[in-house]
Rosetta silent file (secondary structure, phi, psi, omega in degrees, C-alpha in Angstrom):
SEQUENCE: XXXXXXXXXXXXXXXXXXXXXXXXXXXXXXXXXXXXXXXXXXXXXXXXXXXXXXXXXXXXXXXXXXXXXXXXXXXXXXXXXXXXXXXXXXXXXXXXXXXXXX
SCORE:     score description
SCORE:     0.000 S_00000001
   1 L     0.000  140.193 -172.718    1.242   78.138  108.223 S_00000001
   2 L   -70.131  129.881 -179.114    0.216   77.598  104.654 S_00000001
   3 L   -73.347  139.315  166.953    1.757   80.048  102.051 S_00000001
   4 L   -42.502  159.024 -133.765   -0.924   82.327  100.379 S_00000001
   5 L  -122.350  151.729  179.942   -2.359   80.647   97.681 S_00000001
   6 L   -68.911  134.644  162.570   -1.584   81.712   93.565 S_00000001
   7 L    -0.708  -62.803 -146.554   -3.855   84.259   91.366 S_00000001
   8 L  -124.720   47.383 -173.117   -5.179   81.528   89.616 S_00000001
   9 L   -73.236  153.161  166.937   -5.172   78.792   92.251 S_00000001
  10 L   -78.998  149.492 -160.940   -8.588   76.455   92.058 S_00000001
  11 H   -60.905  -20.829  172.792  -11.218   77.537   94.700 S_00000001
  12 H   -53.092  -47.461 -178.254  -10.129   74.162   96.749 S_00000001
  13 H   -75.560  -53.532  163.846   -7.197   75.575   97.463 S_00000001
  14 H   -28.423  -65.873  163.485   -8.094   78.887   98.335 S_00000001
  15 H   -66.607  -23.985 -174.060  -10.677   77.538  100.988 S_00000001
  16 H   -57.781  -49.171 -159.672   -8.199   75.242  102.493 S_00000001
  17 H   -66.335  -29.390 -170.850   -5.748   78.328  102.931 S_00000001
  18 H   -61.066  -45.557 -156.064   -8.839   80.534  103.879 S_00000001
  19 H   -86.331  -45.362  169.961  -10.164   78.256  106.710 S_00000001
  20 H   -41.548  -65.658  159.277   -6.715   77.384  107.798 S_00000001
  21 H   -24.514  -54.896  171.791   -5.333   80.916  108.125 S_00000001
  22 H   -56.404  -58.135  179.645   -8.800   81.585  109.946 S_00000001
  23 H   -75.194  -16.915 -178.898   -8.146   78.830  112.255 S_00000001
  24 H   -73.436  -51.731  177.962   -4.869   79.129  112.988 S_00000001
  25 H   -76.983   11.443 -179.063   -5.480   82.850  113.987 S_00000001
  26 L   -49.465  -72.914 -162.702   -8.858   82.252  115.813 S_00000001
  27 L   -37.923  -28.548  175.241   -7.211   82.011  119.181 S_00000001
  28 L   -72.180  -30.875  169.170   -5.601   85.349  119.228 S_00000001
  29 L   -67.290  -15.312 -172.083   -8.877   86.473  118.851 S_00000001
  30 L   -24.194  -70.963 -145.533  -10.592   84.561  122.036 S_00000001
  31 L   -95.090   -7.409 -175.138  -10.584   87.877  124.214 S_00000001
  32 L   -86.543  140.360 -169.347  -11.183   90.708  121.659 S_00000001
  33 L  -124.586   60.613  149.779  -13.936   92.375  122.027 S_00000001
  34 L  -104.786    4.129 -177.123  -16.136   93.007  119.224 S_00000001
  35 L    65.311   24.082  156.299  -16.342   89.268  119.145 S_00000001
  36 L  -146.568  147.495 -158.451  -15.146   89.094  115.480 S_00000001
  37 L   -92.820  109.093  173.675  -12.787   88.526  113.575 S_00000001
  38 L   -72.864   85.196 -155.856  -11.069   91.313  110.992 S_00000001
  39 L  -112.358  144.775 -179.122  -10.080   90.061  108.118 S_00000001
  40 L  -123.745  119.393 -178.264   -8.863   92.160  104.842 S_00000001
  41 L  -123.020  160.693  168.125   -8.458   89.214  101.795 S_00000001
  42 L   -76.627  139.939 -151.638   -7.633   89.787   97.756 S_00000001
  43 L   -82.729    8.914  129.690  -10.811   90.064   96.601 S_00000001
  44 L   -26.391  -54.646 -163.686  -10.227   85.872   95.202 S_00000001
  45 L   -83.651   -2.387 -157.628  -10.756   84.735   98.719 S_00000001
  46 H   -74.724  -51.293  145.093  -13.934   86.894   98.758 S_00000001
  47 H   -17.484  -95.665  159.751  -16.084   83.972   97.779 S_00000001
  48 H    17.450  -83.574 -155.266  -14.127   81.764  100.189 S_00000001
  49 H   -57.813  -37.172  178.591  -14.788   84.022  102.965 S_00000001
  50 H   -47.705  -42.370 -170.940  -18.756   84.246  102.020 S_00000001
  51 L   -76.063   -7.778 -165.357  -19.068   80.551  102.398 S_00000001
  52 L  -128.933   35.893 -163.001  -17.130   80.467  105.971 S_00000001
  53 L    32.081   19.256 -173.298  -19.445   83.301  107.009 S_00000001
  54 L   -70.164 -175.430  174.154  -18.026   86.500  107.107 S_00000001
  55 L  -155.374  141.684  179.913  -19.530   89.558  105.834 S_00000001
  56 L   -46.222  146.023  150.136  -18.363   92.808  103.816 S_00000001
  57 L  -138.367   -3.335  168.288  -18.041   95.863  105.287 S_00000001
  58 L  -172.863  175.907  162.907  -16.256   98.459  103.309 S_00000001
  59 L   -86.864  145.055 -179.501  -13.728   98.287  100.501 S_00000001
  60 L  -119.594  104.153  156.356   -9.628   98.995  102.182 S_00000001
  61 L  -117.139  134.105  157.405   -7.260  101.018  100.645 S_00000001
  62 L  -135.532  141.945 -171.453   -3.959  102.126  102.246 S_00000001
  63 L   -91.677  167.724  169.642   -1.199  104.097  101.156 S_00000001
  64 L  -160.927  132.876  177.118    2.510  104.015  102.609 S_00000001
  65 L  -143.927  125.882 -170.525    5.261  106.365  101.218 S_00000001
  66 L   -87.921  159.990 -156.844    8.667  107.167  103.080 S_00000001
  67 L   -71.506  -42.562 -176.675    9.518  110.688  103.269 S_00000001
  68 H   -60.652  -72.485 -165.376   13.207  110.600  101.342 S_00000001
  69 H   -79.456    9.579 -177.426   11.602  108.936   98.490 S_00000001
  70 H  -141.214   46.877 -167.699    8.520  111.287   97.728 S_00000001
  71 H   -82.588   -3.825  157.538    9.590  114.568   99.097 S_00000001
  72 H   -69.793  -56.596  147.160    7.275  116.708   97.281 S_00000001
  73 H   -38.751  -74.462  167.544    4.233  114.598   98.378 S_00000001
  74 H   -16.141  -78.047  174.014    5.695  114.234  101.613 S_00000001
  75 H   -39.748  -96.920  177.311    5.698  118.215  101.875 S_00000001
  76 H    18.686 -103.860  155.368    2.438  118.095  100.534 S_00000001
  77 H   -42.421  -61.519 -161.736    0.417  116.101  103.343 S_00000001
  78 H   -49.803  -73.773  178.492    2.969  117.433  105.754 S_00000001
  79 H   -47.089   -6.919 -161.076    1.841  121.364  104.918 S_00000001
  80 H   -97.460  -52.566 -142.979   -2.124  119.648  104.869 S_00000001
  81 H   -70.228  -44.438  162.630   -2.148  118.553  107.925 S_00000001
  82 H   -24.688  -52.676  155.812   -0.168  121.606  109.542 S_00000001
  83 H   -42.275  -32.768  174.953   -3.063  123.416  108.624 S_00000001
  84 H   -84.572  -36.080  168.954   -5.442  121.330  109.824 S_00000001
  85 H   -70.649  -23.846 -171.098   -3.881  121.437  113.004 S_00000001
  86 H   -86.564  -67.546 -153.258   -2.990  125.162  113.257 S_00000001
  87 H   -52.873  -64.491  178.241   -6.995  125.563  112.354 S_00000001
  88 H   -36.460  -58.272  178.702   -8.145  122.968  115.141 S_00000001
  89 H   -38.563  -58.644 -155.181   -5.788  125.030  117.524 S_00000001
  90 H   -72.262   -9.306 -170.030   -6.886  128.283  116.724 S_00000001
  91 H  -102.087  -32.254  172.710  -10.865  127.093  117.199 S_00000001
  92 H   -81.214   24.279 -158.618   -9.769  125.957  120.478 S_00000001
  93 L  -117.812  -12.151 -142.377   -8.203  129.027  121.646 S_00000001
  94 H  -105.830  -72.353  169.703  -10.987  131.340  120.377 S_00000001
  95 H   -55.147  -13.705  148.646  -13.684  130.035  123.318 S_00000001
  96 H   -42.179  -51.919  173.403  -10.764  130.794  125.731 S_00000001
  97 H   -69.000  -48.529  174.604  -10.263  133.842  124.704 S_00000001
  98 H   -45.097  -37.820  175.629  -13.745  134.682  124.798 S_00000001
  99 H   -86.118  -25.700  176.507  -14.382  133.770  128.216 S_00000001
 100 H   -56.188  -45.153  179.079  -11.131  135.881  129.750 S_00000001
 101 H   -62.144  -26.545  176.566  -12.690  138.702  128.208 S_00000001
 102 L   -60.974    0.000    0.000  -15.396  138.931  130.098 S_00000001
């Protein structure tokens, strides 16, 4: 497989790597079943990808942080989501409760 292609590569190159990359990993794809292919490219390749038909569907951002190097963040989310979950709990416990009394 063809190494991604540089920043400031000429658009030749880019489609070669795009449609290669695409074809090499078509096959994995045979059986999946939305019948397309998911691809998240550097928004270079976006072009590329227009011309070899794909089509946008959202902008991608993802974060990744391990907990020993961010442990104030960490805490953070950690204490969010506890919350969210403790909340979720407590609304499913409520109609429970509701029906025993009766």
């Amino acid at each position: 497989m063809r190494p991604a292609p540089a920043p400031d590569a000429p658009e030749s190159e880019v489609s070669e790597t795009a449609s290669a990359l695409l074809t090499a990993c078509s096959k994995a794809y045979d059986d999946f079943e939305l019948e397309e292919i998911p691809v998240i490219a550097e928004e270079m390749a976006t072009h590329v990808l227009y011309k070899l038909g794909a089509e946008f569907l959202r902008h991608y951002c993802q974060g990744i942080w391990l907990k020993d190097g961010h442990p104030r963040f960490y805490r953070h989310v950690d204490g969010f989501y506890t919350k969210l979950l403790a909340r979720m709990e407590k609304q499913e416990l409520q109609p429970a409760l509701i029906g025993q009394e009766r």
